[in-house]
C-alpha positions as CSV (number, residue, x, y, z in Angstrom):
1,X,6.7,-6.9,80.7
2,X,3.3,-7.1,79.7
3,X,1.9,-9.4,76.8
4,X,0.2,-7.2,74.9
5,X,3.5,-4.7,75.2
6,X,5.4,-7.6,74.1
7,X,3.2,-8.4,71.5
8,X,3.4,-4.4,70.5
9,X,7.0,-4.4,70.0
10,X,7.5,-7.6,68.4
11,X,4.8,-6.2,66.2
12,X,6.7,-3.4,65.1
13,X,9.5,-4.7,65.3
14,X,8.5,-7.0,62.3
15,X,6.9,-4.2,60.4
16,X,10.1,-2.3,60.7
17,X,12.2,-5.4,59.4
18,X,10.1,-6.5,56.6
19,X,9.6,-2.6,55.6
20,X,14.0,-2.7,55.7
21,X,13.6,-5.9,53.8
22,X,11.5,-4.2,51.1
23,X,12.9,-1.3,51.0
24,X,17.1,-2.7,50.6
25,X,14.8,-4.8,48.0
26,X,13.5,-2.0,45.4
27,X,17.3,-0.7,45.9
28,X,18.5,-3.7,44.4
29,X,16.3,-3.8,42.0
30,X,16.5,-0.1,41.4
31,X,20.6,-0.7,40.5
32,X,20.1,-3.4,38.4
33,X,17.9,-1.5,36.4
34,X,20.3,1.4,36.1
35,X,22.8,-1.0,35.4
36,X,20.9,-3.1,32.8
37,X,20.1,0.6,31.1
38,X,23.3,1.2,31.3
39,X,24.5,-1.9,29.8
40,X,22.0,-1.8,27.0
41,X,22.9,1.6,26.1
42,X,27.1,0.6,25.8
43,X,25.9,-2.9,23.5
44,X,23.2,-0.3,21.2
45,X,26.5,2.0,20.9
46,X,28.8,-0.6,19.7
47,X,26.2,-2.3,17.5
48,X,25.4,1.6,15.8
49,X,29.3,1.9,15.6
50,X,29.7,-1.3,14.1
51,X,26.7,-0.8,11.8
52,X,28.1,3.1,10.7
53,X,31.1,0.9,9.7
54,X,28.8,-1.6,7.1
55,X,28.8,-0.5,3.8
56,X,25.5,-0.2,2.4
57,X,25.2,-0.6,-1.4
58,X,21.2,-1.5,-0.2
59,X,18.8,-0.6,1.8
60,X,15.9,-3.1,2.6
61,X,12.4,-1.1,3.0
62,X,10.9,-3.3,5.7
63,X,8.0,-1.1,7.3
64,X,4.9,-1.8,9.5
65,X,2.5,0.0,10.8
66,X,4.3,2.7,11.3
67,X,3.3,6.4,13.5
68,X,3.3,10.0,12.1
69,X,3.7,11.0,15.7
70,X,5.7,9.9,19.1
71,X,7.3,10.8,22.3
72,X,10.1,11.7,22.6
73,X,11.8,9.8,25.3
74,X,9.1,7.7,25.8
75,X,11.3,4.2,25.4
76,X,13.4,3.3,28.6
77,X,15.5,1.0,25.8
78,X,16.6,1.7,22.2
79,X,14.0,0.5,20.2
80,X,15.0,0.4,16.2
81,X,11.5,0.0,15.4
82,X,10.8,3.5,17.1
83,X,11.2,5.8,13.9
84,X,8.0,7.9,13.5
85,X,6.6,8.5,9.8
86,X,8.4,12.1,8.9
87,X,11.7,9.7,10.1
88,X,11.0,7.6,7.3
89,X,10.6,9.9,5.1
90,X,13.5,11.5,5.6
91,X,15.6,8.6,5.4
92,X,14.2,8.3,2.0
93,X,15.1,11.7,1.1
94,X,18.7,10.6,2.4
95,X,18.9,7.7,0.2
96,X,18.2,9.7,-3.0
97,X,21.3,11.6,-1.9
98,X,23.6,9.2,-1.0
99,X,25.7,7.9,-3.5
100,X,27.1,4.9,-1.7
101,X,23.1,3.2,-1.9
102,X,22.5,1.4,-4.9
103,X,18.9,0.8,-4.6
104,X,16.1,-0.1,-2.6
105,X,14.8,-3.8,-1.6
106,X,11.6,-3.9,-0.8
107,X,10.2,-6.8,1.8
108,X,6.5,-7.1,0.7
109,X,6.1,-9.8,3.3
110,X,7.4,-7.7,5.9
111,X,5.7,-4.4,5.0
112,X,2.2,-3.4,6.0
113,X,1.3,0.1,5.6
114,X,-1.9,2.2,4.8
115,X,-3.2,3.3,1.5
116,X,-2.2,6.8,2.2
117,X,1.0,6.1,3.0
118,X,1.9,4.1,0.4
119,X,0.7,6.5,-2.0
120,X,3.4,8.7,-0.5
121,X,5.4,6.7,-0.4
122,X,5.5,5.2,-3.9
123,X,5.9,8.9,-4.8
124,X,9.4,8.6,-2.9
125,X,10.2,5.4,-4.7
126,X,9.8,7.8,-8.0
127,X,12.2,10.2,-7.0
128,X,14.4,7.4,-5.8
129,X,14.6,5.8,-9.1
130,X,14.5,9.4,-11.5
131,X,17.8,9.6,-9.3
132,X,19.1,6.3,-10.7
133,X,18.2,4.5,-7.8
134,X,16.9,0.6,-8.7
135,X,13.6,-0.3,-6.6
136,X,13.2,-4.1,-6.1
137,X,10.5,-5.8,-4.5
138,X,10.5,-9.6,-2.9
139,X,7.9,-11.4,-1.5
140,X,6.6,-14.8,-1.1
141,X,2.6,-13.5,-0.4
142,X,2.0,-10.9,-1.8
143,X,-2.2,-9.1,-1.9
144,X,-3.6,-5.9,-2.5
145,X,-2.4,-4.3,0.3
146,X,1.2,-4.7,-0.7
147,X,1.0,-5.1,-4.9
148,X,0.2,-0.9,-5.4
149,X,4.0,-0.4,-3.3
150,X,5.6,-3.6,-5.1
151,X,4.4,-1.9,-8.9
152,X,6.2,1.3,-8.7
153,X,9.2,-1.1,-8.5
154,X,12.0,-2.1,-11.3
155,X,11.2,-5.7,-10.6
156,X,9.0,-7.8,-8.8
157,X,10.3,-10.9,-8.0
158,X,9.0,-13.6,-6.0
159,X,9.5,-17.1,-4.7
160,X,9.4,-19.7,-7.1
161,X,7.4,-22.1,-5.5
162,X,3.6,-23.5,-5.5
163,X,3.4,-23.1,-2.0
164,X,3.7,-18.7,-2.8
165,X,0.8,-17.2,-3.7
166,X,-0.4,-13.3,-5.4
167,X,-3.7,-12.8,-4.7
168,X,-5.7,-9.7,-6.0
169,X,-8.9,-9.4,-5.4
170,X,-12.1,-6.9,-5.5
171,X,-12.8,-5.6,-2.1
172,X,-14.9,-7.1,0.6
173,X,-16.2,-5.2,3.7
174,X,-18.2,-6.8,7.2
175,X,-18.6,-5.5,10.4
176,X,-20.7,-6.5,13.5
177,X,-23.9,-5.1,14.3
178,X,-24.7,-6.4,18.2
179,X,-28.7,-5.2,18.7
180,X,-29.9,-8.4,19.0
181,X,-26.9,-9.3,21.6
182,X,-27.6,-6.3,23.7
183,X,-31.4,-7.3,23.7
184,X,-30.4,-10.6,25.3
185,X,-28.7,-8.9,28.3
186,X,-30.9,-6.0,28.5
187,X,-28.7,-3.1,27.1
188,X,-30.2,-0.5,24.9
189,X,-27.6,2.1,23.3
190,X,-29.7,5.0,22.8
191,X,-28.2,6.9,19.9
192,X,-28.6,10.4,19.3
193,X,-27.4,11.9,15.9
194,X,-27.3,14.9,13.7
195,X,-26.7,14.0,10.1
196,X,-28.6,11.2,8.0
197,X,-25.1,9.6,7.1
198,X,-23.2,9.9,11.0
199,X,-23.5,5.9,11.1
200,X,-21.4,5.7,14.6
201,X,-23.6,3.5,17.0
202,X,-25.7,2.4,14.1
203,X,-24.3,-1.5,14.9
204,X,-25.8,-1.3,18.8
205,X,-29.1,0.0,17.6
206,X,-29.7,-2.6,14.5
207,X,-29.0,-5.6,13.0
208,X,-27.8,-4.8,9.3
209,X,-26.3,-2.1,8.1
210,X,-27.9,0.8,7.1
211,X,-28.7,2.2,3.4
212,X,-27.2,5.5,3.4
213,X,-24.0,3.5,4.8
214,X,-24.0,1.1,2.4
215,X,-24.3,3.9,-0.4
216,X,-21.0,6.0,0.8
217,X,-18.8,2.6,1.3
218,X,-19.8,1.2,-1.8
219,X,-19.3,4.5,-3.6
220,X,-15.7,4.7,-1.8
221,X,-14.6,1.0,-2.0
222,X,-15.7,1.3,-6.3
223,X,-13.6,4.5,-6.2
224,X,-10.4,2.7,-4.5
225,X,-10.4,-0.3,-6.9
226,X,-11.1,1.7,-9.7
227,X,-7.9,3.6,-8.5
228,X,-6.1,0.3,-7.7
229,X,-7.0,-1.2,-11.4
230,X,-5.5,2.1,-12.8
231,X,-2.2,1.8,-11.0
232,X,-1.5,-1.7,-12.3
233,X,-2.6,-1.1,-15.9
234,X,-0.2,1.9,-15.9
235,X,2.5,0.4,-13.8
236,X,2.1,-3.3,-15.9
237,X,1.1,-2.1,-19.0
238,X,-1.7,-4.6,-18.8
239,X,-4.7,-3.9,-20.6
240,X,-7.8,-2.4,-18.4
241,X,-10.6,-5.1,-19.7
242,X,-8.5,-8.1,-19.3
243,X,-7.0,-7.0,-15.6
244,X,-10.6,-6.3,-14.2
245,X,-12.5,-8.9,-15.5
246,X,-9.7,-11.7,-14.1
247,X,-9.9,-9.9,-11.1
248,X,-14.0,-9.5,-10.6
249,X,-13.8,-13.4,-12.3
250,X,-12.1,-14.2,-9.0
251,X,-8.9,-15.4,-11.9
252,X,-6.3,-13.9,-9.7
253,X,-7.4,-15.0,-6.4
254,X,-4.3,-17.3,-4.7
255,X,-2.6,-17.4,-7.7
256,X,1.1,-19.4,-8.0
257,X,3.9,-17.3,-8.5
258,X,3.9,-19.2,-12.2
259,X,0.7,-18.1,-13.0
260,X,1.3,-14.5,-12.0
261,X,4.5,-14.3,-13.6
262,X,2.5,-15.0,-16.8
263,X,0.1,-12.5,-16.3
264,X,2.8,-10.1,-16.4
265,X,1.8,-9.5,-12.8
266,X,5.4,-10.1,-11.3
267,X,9.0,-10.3,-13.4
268,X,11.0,-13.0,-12.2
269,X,10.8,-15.9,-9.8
270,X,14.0,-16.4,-7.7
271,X,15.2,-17.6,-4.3
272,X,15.6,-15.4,-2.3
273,X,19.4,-16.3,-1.5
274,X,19.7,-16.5,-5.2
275,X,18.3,-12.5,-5.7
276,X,20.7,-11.8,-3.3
277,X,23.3,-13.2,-5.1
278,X,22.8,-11.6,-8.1
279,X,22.7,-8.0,-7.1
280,X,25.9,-9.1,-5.1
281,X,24.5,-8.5,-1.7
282,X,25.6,-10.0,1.4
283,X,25.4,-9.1,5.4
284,X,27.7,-6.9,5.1
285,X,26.7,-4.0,2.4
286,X,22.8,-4.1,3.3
287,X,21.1,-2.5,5.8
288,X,17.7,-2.1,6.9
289,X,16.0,1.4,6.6
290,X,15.8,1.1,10.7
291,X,19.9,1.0,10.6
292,X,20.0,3.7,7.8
293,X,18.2,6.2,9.7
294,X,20.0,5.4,12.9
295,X,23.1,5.7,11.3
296,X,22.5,8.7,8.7
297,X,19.7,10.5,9.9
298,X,19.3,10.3,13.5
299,X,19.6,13.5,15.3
300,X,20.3,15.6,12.3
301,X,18.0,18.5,11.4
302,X,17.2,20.2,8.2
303,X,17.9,23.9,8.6
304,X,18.1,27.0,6.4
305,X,18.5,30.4,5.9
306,X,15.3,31.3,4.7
307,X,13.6,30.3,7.9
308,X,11.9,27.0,9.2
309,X,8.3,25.2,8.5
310,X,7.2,23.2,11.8
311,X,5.4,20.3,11.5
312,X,2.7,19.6,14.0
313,X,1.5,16.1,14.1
314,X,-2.2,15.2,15.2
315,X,-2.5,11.6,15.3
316,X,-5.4,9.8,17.2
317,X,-8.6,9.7,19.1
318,X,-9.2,13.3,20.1
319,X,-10.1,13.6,24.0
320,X,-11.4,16.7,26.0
321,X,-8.0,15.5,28.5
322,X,-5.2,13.7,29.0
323,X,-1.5,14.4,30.7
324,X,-0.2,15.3,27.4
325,X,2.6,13.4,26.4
326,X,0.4,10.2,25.3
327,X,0.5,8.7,22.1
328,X,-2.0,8.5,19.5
329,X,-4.3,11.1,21.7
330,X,-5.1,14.7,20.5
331,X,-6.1,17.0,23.5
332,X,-6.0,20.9,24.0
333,X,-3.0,20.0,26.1
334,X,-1.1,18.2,24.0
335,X,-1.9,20.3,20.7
336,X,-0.7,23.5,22.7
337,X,2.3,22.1,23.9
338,X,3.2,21.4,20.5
339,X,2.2,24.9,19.5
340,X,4.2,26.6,22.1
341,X,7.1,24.2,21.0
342,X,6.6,25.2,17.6
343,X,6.3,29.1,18.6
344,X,9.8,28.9,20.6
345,X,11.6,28.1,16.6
346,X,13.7,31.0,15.8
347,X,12.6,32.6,12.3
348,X,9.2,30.5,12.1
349,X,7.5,30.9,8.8
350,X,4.9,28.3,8.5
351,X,3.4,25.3,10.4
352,X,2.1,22.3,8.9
353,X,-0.8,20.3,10.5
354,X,-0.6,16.6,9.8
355,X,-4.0,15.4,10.7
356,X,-4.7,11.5,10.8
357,X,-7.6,11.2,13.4
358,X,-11.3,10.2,13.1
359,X,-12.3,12.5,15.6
360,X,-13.4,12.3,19.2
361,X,-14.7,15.3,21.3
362,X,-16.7,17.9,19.7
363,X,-16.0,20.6,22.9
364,X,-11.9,19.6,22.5
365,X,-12.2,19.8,18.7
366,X,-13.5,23.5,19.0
367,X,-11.0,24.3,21.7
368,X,-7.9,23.1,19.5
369,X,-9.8,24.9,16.6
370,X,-9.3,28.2,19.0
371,X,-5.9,27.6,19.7
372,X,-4.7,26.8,16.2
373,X,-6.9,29.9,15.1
374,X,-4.3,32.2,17.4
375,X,-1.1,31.5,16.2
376,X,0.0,34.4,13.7
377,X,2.1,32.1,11.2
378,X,0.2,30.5,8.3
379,X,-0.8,27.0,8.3
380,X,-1.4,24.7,5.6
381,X,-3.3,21.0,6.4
382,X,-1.9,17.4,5.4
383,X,-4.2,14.8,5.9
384,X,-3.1,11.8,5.9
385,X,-4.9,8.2,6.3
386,X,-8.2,9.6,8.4
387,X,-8.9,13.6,8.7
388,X,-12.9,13.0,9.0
389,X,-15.9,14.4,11.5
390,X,-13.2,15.9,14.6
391,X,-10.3,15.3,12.1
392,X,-11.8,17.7,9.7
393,X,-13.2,20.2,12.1
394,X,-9.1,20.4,13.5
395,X,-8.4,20.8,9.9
396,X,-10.5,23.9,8.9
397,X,-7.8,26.1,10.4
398,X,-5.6,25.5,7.3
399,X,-5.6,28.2,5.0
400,X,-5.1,25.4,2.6
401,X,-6.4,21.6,3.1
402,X,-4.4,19.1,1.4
403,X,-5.1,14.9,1.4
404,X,-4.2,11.8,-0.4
405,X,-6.9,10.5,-2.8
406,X,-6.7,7.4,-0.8
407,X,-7.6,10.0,2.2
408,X,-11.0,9.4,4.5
409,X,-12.3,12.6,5.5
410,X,-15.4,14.7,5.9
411,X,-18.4,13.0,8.2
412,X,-19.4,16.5,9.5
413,X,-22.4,15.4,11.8
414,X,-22.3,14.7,15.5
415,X,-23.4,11.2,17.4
416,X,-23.9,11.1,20.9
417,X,-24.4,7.6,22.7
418,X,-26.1,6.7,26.1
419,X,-26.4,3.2,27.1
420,X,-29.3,2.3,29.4
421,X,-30.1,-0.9,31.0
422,X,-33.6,-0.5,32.4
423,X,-34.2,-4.2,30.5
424,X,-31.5,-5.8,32.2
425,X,-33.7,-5.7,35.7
426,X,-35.9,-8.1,35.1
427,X,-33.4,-10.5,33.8
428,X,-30.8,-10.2,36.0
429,X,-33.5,-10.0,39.2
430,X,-32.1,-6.2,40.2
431,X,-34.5,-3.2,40.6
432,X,-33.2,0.4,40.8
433,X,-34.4,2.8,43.2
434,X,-34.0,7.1,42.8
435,X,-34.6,10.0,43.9
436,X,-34.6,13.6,41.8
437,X,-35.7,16.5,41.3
438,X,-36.2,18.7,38.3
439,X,-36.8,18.4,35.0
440,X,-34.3,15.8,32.9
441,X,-32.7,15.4,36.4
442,X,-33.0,11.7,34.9
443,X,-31.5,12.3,31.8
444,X,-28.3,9.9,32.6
445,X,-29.9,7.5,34.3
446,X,-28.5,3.8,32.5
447,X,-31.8,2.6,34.6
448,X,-34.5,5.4,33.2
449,X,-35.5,4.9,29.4
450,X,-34.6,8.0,27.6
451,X,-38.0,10.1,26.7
452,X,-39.0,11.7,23.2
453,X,-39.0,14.6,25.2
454,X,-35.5,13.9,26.7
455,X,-34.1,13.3,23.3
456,X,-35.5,16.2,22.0
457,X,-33.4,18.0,24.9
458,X,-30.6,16.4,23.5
459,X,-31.0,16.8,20.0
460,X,-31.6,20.6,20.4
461,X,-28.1,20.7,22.1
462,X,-26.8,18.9,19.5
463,X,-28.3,20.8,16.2
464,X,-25.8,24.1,17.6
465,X,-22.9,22.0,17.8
466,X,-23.7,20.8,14.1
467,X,-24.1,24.4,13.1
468,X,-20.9,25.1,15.0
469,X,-19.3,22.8,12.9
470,X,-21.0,24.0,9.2
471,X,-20.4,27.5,10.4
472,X,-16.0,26.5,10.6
473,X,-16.3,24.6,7.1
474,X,-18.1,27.6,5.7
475,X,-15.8,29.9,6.5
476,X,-12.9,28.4,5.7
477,X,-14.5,26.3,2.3
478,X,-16.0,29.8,0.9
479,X,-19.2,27.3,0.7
480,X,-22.8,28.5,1.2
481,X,-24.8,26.5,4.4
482,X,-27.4,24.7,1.1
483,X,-24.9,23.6,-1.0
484,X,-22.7,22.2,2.2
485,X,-25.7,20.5,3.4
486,X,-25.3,18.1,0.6
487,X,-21.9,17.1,1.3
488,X,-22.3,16.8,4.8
489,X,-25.3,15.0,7.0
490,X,-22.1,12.8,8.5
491,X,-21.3,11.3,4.9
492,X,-17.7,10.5,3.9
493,X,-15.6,11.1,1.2
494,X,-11.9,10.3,-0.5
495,X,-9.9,13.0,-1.1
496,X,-10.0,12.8,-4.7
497,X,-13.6,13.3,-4.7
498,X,-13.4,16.1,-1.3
499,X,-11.5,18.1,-4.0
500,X,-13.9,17.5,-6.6
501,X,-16.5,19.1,-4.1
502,X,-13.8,21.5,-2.8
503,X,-13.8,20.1,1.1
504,X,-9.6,20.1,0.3
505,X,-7.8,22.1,-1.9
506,X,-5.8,19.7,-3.7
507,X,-3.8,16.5,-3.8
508,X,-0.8,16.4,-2.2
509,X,1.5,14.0,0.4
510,X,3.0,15.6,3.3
511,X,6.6,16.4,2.0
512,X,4.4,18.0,-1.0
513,X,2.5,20.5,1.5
514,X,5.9,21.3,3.3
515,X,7.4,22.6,-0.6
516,X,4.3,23.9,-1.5
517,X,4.1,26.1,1.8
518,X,7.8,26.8,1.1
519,X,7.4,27.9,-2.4
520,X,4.0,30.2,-0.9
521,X,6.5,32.4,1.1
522,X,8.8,32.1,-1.4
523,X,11.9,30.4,0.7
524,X,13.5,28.7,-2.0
525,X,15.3,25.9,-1.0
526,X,17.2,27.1,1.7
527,X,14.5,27.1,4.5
528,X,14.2,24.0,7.6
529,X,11.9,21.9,8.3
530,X,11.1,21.3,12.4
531,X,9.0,18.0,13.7
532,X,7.0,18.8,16.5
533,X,7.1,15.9,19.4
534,X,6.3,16.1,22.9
535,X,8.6,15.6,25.3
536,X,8.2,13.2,28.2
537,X,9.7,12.9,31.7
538,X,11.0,10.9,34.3
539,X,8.3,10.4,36.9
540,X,6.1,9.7,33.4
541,X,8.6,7.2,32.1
542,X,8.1,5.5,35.7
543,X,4.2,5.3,35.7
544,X,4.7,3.9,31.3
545,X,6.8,1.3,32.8
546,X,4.3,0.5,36.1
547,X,1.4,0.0,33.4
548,X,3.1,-2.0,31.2
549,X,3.9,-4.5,33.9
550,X,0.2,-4.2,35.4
551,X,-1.2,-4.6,31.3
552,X,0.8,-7.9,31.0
553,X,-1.6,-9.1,33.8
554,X,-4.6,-7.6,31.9
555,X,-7.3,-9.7,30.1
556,X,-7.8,-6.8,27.7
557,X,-3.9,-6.9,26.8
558,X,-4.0,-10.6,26.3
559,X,-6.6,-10.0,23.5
560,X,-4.7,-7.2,22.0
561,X,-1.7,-9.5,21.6
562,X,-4.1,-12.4,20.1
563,X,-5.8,-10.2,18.0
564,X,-4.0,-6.8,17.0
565,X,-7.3,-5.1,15.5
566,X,-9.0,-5.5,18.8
567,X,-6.6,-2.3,20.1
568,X,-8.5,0.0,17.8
569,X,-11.9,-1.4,19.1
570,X,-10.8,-0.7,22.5
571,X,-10.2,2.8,21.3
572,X,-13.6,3.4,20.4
573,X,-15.3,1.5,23.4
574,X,-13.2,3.7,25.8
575,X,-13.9,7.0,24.0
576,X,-17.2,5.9,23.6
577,X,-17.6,5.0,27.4
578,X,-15.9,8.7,28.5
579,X,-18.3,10.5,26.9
580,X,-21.6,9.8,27.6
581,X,-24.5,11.9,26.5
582,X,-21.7,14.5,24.9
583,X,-21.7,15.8,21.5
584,X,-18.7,13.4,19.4
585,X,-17.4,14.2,15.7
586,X,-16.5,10.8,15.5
587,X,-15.7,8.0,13.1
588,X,-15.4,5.1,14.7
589,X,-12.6,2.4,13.6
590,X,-14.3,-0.2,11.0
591,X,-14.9,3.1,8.7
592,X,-11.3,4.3,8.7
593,X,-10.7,1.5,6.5
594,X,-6.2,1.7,7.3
């Protein structure tokens, strides 16, 4: 035998055992995955039937950051802290009902929600307690953010210790602007914008915020502490004069639980163990509102006779594509899925369009406009935290537009962004070279500076997709073009003042829009309410799982973990970054203010 036949074989003789080797390997590991799912999914069983056992005289309300949308399916493990937004609300709903449940405890230190959403839900916590239900609220830290849910409350009661604090305080807003960054490495962000007030991009191209900017926060963050102030002097009984000037005075900035209890800010100050003991609660007659709704509300549906509302939820970035099943995007393809989902519903007499989005792409805004536009059932809007620039475009097919007042909406102008990097060659010693032909050929170029004449190109584009967007508002606002002019130009607005200058309708939280659609087509109060989720499969679950392990690997997931607000800049960078030189109604993060 030769030696290079010998070295052949032994050759593949290797590659077939090591390819055996690896192969008998992903079995194993293949079977104890199926075992370990199938493992969890006996202990999650037993846990839920033990828990279905517990008596629950209480139900502690510890919520963060929670989703209006999900997919379904989308967790290889029973996760408790899965439960979307309408889930929670439903277990609310539950709870008003239930006569076992004594009250609610609410864990300020372990609840972090939006102003929307606590608006809606502090609503709830009014029903709850016009149903005899007793609302308590505990917290060791308690701030803004959490004191508007803690006053709708019975009590407020807090740890009795100088180491607690209740802070309340004005408001304060920042944000990076990078221009003089960029300079230093030779990046120039060439923004393009329709609209004096459409600020996205305004922090590449300068170095302090801009005036018109400054004039919509600072006429928004005055409107949500004058609505904050309001709460507590109706909720305290505090008088108006004294709350605001302690608060402006910086008087209740870190204060001790002591102080606060003496400014009638809090009730009582107890340990926690000692609260406890009082209302007579121990480990085994409380459970958490994840537990209630896994136990009482899970997989139940609210029907009637009268027909069923569908709720559609658009939560997100929106984005010209995607496969469809990913959270927090809005896409064509995921909005008609949920359409056709919603279409399938026997007896269909309404949907309901929950919008939370800043926007995204202006061409997939107009396409899900279309589709929406279609469907022969009415549709009301509920905006919830964000419906602004492509949030509100989606929205316009609502024959009525509800929001919060704590809602940010409006921003109808369109931004488009092209970074070029013609200074970074003679800094970083690289020259480009090209080739073209035609006129604008050049237009992309990161390493051609973008002429007048080239942005006029661009801003000609952009002025029909503007008018595209005035001519939907229009339409459905019953507003003339003048008068529309002055509310948009890419400025935004609370809901409270959109329906002062009739961008919304009314008022109203979600479960409010679902009875007021109901009442509409007169259904009474025998008619069901659907949720709308995608669905995803298998071979999807696999590749979630494969990009989980590859993110734990990832830079950009180590400073997600390290600092959680960094997701949400990703969000825009990467939207940002996909759609060069197109048309965006977009409002970027650090003005969504959650």
């Amino acid at each position: 035998m030769k030696f290079s036949d010998f070295l052949k074989r032994f050759f593949l003789f290797t590659l077939k055992e090591t390819y055996s080797f690896f192969l008998k390997l992903m079995l194993f590991f293949l079977i104890i995955f199926i075992l370990g799912l199938s493992v969890t999914s006996i202990i999650n069983s037993k846990i839920k039937s033990e828990s279905k056992q517990k008596k629950s005289d209480y139900v502690l309300f510890n919520v963060s950051q929670i989703s209006e949308d999900k997919v379904l399916g989308a967790s290889f493990f029973n996760d408790k802290y899965s439960i979307s937004y309408s889930d929670l609300l439903n277990s609310l709903d539950r709870i008003k009902d239930d006569r076992k449940v004594k009250g609610i405890i609410i864990d300020l230190d372990q609840t972090n929600l939006s102003s929307s959403k606590i608006e809606e839900i502090s609503k709830k916590m009014e029903e709850l307690k016009k149903s005899g239900k007793k609302i308590y609220a505990y917290g060791a830290y308690i701030e803004n953010s959490n004191y508007t849910l803690a006053s709708v409350a019975n009590e407020i009661i807090m740890t009795p210790s100088a180491s607690a604090s209740l802070s309340l305080i004005g408001y304060q807003y920042s944000d990076l602007y990078l221009k003089n960054l960029l300079d230093k490495i030779g990046v120039n962000m060439e923004i393009v914008r329709i609209g004096s007030h459409k600020s996205y991009g305004e922090n590449y191209t300068s170095n302090q915020m801009s005036p018109e900017l400054k004039a919509d926060l600072t006429r928004i963050f005055e409107n949500r502490y004058n609505n904050f102030v309001s709460n507590i002097v109706k909720t305290r009984k505090i008088n108006r004069d004294s709350i605001n000037s302690d608060i402006v005075n910086g008087n209740t900035v870190n204060m001790s639980p002591f102080t606060a209890r003496d400014k009638n800010l809090v009730d009582k100050l107890e340990s926690y163990q000692d609260f406890m003991a009082r209302l007579g609660i121990t480990d085994k007659n409380i459970s958490d509102i994840y537990d209630y709704y896994d136990n009482n509300v899970k997989d139940t549906e609210i029907k009637g006779k009268n027909g069923t509302i569908a709720v559609i939820y658009a939560e997100g970035s929106i984005v010209y594509d995607d496969n469809g099943t990913q959270k927090n995007i809005i896409s064509p393809n995921n909005i008609s899925t949920k359409i056709n989902k919603a279409l399938e519903i026997k007896n269909l007499r309404g949907i309901v369009l929950r919008v939370n989005s800043g926007g995204g792409s202006a061409l997939a805004s107009e396409i899900i406009y279309q589709q929406f536009s279609k469907v022969n059932v009415p549709i009301y809007v509920s905006m919830g935290d964000t419906a602004a620039s492509g949030g509100y475009y989606i929205s316009m097919v609502g024959s009525k537009v509800f929001a919060d007042k704590a809602t940010i909406t409006g921003s109808i102008g369109v931004v488009s962004m092209i970074p070029k990097l013609y200074n970074a060659q003679n800094k970083f010693g690289v020259t480009s070279n090209s080739i073209s032909k035609g006129k604008y050929a050049d237009i992309n170029d990161s390493f051609t500076p973008l002429s007048e004449e080239s942005k006029a190109k661009i801003s000609a584009s952009m002025n029909e997709t503007y008018n595209e967007f005035k001519s939907r508002v229009i339409k459905n606002r019953k507003i003339n073009d003048d008068k529309l002019e002055e509310y948009a130009q890419g400025r935004i607005w609370l809901g409270d003042e959109a329906k002062n200058i009739r961008l919304v309708d009314d008022i109203a939280s979600l479960d409010e829009v679902i009875k007021r659609m109901a009442n509409d087509l007169n259904l009474g109060d025998s008619y069901g309410v659907s949720d709308i989720f995608v669905e995803e499969d298998f071979s999807q679950k696999l590749k979630a799982l494969s990009a989980f392990v590859l993110e734990k690997f990832n830079i950009k997931s180590q400073i997600k973990e390290t600092i959680p607000e960094s997701e949400k800049v990703f969000e825009d960078y990467e939207l940002a970054t996909k759609n060069v030189n197109k048309p965006l109604y977009y409002l970027p993060y650090s003005l969504k203010m959650y």
